[in-house]
KOLGU-4560 file (N, C-alpha, C; in nm, 3 decimals, padded with zeros to 5 digits):
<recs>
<n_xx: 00.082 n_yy: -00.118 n_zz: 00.000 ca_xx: 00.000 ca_yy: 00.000 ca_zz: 00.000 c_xx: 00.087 c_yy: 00.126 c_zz: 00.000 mol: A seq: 1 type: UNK>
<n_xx: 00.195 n_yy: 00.155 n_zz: 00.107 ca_xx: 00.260 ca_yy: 00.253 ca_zz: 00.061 c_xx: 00.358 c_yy: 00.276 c_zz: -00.088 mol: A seq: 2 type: UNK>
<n_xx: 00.363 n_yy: 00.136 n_zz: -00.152 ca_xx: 00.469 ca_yy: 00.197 ca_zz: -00.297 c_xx: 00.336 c_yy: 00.255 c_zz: -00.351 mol: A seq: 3 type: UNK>
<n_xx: 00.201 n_yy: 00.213 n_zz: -00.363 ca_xx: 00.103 ca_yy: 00.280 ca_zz: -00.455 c_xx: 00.107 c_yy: 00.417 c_zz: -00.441 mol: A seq: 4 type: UNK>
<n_xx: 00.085 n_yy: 00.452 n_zz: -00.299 ca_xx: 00.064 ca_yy: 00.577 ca_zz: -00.273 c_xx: 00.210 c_yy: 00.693 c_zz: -00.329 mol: A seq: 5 type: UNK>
<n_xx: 00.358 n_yy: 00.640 n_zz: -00.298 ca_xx: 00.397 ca_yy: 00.672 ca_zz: -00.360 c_xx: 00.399 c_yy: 00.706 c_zz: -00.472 mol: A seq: 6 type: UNK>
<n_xx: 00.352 n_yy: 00.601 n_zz: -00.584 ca_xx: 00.370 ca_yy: 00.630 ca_zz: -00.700 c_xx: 00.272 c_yy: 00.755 c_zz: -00.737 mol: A seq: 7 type: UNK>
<n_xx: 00.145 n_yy: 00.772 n_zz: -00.681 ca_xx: 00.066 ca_yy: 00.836 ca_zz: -00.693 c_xx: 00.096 c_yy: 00.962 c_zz: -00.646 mol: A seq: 8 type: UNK>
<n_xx: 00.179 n_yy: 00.953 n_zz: -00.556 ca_xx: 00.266 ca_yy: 01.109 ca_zz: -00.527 c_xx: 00.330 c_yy: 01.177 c_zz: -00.613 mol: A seq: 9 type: UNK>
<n_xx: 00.420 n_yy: 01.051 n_zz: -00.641 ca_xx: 00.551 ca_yy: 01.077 ca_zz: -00.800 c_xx: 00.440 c_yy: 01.133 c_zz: -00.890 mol: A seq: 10 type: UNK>
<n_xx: 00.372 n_yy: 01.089 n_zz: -00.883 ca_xx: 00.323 ca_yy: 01.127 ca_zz: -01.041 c_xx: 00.199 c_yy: 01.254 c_zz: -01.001 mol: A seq: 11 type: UNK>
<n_xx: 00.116 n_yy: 01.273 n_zz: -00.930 ca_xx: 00.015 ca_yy: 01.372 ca_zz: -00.873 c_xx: 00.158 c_yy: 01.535 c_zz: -00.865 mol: A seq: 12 type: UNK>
<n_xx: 00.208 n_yy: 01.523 n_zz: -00.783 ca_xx: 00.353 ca_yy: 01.654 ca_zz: -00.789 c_xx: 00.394 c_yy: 01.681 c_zz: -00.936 mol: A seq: 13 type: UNK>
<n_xx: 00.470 n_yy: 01.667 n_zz: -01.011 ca_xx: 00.493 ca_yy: 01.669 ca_zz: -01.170 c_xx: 00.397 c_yy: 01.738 c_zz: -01.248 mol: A seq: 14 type: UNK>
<n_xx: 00.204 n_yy: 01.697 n_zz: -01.198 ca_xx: 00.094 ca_yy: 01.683 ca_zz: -01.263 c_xx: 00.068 c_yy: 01.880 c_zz: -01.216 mol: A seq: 15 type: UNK>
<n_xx: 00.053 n_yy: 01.882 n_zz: -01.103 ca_xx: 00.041 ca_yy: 02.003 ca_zz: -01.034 c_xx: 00.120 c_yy: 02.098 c_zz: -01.071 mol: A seq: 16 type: UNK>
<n_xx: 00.309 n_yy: 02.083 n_zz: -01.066 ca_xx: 00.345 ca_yy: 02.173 ca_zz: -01.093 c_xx: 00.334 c_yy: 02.236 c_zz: -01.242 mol: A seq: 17 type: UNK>
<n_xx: 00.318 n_yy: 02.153 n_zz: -01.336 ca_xx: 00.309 ca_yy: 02.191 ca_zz: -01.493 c_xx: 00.193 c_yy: 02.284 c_zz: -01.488 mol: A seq: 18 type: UNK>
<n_xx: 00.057 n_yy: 02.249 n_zz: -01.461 ca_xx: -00.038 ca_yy: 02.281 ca_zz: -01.399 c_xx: -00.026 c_yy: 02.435 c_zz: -01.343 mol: A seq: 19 type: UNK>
<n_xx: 00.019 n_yy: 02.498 n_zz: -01.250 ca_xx: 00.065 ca_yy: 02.622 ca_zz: -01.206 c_xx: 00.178 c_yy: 02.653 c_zz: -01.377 mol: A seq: 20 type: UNK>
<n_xx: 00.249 n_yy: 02.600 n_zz: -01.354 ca_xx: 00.341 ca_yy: 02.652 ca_zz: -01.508 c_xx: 00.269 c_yy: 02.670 c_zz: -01.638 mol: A seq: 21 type: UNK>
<n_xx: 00.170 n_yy: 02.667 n_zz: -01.641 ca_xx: 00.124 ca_yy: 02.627 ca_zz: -01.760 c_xx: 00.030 c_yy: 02.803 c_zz: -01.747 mol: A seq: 22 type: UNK>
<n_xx: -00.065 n_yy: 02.769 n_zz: -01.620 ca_xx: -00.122 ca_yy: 02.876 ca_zz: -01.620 c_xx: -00.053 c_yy: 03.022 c_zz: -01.566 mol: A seq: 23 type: UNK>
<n_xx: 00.062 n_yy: 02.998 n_zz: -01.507 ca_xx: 00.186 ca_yy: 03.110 ca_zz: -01.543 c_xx: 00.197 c_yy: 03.152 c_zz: -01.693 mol: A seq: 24 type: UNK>
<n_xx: 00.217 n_yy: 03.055 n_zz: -01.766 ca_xx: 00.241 ca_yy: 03.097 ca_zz: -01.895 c_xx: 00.120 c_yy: 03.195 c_zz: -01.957 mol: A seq: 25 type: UNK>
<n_xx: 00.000 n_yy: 03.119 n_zz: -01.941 ca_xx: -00.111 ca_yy: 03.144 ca_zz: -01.990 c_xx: -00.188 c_yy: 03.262 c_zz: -01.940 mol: A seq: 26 type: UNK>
<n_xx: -00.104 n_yy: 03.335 n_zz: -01.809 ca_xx: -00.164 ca_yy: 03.490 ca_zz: -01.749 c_xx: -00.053 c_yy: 03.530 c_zz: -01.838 mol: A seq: 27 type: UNK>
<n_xx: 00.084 n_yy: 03.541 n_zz: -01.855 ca_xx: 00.177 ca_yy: 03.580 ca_zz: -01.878 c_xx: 00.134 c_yy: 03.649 c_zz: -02.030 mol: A seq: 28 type: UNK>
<n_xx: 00.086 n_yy: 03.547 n_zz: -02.113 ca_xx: 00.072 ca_yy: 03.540 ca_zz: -02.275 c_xx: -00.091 c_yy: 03.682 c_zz: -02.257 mol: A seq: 29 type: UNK>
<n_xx: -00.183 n_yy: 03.643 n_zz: -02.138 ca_xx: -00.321 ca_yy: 03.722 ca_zz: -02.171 c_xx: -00.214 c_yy: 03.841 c_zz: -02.178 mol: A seq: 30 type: UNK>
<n_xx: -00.120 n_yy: 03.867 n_zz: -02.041 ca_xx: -00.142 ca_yy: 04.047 ca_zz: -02.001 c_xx: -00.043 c_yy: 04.093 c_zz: -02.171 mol: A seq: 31 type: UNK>
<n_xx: 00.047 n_yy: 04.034 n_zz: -02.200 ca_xx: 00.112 ca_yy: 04.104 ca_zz: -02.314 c_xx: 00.018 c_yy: 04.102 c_zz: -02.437 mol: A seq: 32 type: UNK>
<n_xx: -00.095 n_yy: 04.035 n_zz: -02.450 ca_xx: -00.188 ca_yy: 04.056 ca_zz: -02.526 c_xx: -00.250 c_yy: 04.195 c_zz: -02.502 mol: A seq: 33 type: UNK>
<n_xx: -00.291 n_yy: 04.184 n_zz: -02.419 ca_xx: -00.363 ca_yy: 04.305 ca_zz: -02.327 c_xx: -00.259 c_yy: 04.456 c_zz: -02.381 mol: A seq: 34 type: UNK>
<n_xx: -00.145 n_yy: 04.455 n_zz: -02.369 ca_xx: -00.039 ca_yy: 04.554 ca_zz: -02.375 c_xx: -00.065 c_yy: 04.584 c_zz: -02.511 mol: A seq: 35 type: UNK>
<n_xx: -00.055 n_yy: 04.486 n_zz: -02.594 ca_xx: 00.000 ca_yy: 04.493 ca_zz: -02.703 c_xx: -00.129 c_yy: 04.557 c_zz: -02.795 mol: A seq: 36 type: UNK>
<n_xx: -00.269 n_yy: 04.502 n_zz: -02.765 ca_xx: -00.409 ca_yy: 04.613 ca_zz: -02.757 c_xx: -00.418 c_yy: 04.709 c_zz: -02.777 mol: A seq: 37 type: UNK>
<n_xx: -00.366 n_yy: 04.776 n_zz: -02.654 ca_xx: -00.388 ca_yy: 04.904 ca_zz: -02.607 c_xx: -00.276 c_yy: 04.955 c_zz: -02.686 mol: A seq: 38 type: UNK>
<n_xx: -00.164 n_yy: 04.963 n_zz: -02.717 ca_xx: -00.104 ca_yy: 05.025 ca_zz: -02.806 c_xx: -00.127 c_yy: 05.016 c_zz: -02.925 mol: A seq: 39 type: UNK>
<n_xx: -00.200 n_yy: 04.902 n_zz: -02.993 ca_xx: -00.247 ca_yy: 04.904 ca_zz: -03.126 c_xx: -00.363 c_yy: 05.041 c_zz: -03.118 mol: A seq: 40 type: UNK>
<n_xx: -00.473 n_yy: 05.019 n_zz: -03.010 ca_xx: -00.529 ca_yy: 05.138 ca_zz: -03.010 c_xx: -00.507 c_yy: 05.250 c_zz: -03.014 mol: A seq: 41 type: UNK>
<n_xx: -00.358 n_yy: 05.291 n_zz: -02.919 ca_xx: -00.315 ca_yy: 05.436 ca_zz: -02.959 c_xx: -00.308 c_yy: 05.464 c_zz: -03.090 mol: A seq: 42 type: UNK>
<n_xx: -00.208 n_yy: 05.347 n_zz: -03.221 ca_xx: -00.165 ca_yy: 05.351 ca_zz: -03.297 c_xx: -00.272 c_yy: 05.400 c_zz: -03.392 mol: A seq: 43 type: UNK>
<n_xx: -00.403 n_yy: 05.297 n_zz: -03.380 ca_xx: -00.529 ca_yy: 05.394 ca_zz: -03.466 c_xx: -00.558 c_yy: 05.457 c_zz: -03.425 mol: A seq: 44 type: UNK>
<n_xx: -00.570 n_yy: 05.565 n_zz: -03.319 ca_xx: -00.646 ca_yy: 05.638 ca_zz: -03.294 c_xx: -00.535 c_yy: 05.779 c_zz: -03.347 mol: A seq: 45 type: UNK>
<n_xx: -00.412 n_yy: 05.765 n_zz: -03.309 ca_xx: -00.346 ca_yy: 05.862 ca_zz: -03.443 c_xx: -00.358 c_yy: 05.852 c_zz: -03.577 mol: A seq: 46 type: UNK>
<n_xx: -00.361 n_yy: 05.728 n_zz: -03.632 ca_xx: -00.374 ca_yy: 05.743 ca_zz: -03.778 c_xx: -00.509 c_yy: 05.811 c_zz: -03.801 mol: A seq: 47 type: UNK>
<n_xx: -00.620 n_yy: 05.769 n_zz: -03.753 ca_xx: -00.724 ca_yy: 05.827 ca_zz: -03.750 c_xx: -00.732 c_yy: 05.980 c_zz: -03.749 mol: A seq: 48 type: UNK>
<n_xx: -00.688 n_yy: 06.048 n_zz: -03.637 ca_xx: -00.594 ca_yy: 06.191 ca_zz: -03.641 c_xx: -00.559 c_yy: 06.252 c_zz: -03.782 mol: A seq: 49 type: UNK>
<n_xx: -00.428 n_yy: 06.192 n_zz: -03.807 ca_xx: -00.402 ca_yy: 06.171 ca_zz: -03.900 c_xx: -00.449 c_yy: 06.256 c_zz: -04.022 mol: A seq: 50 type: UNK>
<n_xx: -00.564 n_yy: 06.114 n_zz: -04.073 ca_xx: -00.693 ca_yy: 06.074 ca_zz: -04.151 c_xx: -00.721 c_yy: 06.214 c_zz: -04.155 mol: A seq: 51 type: UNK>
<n_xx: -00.783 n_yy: 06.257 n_zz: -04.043 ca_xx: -00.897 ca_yy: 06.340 ca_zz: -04.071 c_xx: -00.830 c_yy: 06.476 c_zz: -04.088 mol: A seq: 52 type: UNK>
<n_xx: -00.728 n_yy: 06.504 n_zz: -04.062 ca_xx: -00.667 ca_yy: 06.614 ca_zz: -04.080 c_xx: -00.583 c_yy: 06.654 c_zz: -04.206 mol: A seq: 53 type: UNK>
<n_xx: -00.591 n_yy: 06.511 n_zz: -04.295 ca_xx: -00.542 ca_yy: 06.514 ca_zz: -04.436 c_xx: -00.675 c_yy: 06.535 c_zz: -04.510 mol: A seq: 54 type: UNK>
<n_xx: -00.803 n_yy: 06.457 n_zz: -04.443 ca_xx: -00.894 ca_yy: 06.472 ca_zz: -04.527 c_xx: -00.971 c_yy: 06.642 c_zz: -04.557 mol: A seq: 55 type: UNK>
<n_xx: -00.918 n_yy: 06.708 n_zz: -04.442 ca_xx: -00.983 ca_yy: 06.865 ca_zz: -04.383 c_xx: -00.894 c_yy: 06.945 c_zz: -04.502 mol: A seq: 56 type: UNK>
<n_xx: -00.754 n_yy: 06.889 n_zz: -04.532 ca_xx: -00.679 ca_yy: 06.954 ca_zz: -04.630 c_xx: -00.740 c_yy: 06.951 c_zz: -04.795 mol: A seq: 57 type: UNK>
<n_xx: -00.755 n_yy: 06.820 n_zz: -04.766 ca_xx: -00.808 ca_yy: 06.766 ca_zz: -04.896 c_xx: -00.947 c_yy: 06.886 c_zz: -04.951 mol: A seq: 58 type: UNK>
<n_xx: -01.058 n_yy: 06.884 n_zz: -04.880 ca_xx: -01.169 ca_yy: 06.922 ca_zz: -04.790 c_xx: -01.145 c_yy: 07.114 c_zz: -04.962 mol: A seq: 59 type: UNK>
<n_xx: -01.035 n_yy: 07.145 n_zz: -04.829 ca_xx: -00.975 ca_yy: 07.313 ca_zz: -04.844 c_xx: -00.924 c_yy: 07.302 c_zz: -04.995 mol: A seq: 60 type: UNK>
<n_xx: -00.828 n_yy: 07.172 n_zz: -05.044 ca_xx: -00.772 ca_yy: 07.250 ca_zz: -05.190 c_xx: -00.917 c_yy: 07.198 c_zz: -05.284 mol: A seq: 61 type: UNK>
<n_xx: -00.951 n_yy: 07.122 n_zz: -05.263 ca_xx: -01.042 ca_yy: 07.090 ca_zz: -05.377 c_xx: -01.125 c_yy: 07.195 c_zz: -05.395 mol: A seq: 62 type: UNK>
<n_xx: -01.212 n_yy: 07.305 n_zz: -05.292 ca_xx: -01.315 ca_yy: 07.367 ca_zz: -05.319 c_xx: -01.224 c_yy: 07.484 c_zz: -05.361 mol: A seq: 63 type: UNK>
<n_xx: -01.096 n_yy: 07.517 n_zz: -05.341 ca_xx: -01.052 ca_yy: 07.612 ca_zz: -05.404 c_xx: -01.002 c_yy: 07.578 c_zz: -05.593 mol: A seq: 64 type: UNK>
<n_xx: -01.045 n_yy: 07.478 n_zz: -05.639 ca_xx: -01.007 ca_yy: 07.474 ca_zz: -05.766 c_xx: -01.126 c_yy: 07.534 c_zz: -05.800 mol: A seq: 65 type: UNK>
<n_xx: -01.105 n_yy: 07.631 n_zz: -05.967 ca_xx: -01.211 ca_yy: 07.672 ca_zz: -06.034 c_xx: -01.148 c_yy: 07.711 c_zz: -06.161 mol: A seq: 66 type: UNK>
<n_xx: -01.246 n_yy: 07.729 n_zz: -06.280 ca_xx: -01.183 ca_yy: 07.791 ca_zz: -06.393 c_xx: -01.061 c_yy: 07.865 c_zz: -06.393 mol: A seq: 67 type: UNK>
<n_xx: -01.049 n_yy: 07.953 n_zz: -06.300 ca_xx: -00.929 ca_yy: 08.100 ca_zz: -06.307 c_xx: -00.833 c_yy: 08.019 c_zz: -06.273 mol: A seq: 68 type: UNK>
<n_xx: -00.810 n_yy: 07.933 n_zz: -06.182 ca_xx: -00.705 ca_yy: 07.869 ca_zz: -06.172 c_xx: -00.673 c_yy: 07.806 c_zz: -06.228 mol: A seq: 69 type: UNK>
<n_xx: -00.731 n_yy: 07.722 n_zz: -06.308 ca_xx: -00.712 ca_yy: 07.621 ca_zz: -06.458 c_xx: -00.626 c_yy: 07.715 c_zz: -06.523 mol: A seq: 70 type: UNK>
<n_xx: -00.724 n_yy: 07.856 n_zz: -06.545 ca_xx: -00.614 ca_yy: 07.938 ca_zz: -06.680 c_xx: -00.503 c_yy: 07.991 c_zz: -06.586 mol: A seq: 71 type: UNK>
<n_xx: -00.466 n_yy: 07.987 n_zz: -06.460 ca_xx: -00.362 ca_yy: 08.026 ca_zz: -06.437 c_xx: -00.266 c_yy: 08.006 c_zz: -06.407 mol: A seq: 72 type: UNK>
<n_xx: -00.286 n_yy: 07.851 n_zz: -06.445 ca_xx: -00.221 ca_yy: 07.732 ca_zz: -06.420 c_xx: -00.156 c_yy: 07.699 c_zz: -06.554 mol: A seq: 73 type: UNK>
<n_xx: -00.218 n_yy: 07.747 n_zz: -06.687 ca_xx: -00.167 ca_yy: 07.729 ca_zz: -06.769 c_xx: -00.271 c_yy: 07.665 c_zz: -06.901 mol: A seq: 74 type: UNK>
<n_xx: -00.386 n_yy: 07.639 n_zz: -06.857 ca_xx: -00.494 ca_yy: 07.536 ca_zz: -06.896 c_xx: -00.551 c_yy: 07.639 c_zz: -06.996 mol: A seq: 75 type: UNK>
<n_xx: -00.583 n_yy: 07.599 n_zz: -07.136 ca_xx: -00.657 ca_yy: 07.662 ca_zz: -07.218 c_xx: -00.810 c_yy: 07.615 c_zz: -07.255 mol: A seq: 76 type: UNK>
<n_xx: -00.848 n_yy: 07.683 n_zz: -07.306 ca_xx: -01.001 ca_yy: 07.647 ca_zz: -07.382 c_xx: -00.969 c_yy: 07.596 c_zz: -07.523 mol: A seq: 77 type: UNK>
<n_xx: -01.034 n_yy: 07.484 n_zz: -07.564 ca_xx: -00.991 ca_yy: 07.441 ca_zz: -07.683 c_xx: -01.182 c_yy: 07.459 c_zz: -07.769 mol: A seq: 78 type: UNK>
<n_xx: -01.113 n_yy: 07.368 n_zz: -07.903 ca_xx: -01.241 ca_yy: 07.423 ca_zz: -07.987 c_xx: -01.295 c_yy: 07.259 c_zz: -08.035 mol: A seq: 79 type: UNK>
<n_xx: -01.212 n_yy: 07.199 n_zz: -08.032 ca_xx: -01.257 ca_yy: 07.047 ca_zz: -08.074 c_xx: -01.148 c_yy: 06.938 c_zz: -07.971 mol: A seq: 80 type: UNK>
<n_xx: -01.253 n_yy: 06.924 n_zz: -07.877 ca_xx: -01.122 ca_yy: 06.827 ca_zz: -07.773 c_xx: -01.184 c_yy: 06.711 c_zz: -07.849 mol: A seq: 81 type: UNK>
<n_xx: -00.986 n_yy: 06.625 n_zz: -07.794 ca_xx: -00.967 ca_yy: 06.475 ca_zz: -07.911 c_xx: -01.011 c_yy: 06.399 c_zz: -07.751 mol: A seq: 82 type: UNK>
<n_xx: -01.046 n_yy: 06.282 n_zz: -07.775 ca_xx: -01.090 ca_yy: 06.210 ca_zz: -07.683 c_xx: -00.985 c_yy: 06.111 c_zz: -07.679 mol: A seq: 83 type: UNK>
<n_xx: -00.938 n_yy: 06.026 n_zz: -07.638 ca_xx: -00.838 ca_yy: 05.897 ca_zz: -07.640 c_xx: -00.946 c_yy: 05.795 c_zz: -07.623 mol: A seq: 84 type: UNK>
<n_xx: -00.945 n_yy: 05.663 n_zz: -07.691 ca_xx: -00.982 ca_yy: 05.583 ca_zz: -07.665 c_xx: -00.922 c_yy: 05.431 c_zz: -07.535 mol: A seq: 85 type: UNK>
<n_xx: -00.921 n_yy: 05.363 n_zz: -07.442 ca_xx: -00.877 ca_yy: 05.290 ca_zz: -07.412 c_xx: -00.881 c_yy: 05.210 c_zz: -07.442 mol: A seq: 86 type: UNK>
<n_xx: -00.782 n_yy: 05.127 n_zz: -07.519 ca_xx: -00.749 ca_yy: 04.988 ca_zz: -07.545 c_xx: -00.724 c_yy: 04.869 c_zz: -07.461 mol: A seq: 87 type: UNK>
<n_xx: -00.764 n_yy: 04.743 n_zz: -07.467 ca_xx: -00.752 ca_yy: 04.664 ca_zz: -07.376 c_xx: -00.569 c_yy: 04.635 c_zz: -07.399 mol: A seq: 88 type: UNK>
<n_xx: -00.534 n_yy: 04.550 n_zz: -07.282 ca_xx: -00.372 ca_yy: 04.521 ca_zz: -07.285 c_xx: -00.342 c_yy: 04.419 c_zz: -07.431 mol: A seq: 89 type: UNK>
<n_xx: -00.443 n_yy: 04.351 n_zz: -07.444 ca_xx: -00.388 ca_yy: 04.243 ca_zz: -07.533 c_xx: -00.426 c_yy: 04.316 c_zz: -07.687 mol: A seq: 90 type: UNK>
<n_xx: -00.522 n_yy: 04.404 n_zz: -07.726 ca_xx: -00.493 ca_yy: 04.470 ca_zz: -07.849 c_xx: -00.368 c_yy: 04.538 c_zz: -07.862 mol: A seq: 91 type: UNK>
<n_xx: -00.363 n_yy: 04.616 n_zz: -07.760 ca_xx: -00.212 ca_yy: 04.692 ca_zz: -07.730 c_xx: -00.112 c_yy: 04.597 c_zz: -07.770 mol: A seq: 92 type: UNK>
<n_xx: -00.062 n_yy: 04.513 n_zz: -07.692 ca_xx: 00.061 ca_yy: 04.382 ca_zz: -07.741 c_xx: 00.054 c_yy: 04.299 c_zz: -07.880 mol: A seq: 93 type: UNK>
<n_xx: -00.103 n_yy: 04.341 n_zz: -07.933 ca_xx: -00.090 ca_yy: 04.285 ca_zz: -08.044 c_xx: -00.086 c_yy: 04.408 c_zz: -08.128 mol: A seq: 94 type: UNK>
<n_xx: -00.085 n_yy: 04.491 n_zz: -08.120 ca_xx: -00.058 ca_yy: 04.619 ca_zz: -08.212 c_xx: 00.116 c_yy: 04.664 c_zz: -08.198 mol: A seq: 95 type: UNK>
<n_xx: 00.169 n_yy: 04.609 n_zz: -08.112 ca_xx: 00.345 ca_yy: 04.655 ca_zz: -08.058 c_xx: 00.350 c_yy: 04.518 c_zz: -08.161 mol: A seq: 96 type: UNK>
<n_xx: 00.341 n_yy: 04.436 n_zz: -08.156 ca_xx: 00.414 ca_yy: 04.323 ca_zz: -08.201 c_xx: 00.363 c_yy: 04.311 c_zz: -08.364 mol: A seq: 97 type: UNK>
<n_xx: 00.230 n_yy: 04.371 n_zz: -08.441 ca_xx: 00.272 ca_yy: 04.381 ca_zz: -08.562 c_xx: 00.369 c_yy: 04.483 c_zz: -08.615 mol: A seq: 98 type: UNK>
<n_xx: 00.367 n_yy: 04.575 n_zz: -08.527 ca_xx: 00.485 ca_yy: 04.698 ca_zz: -08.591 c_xx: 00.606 c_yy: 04.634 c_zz: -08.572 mol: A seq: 99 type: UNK>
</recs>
């Protein structure tokens, strides 16, 4: 009766400590999750910043474009605009490769 109980010692101790080690690991792994969160959050919440303060720019030059600045930019009035057509890639490669 006592080698059983032994063995059941040997082996119950081993079982326990992994047990605590394991869930060491496993608080260890939540809190740097946890860390690592909250700084992702800072991280968007500047880009976001960011965002909106490029978009406020954006916002400002666009409503300032208008005709006068076209012509003073250099932009003329024409009398017959040419249109371009778009070609798909493979007419294109087959139009390079008969020339």
């Amino acid at each position: 009766m006592n080698n059983i109980s032994q063995k059941i010692i040997i082996t119950i101790i081993p079982c326990i400590i992994g047990v605590f080690l394991l869930y060491g690991f496993l608080v260890r792994q939540t809190i740097l999750n946890v860390v690592a969160r909250e700084e992702v959050g800072r991280s968007v919440s500047s880009v976001l910043s960011s965002t909106s303060s490029l978009e406020t720019q954006y916002i400002a030059l666009k409503d300032g474009i208008n005709i006068d600045l076209a012509y003073e930019k250099g932009f003329m009035d024409t009398d017959s605009p040419t249109f371009i057509t778009r070609t798909t890639l493979s007419r294109a490669s087959l139009a390079i490769r008969i020339q």
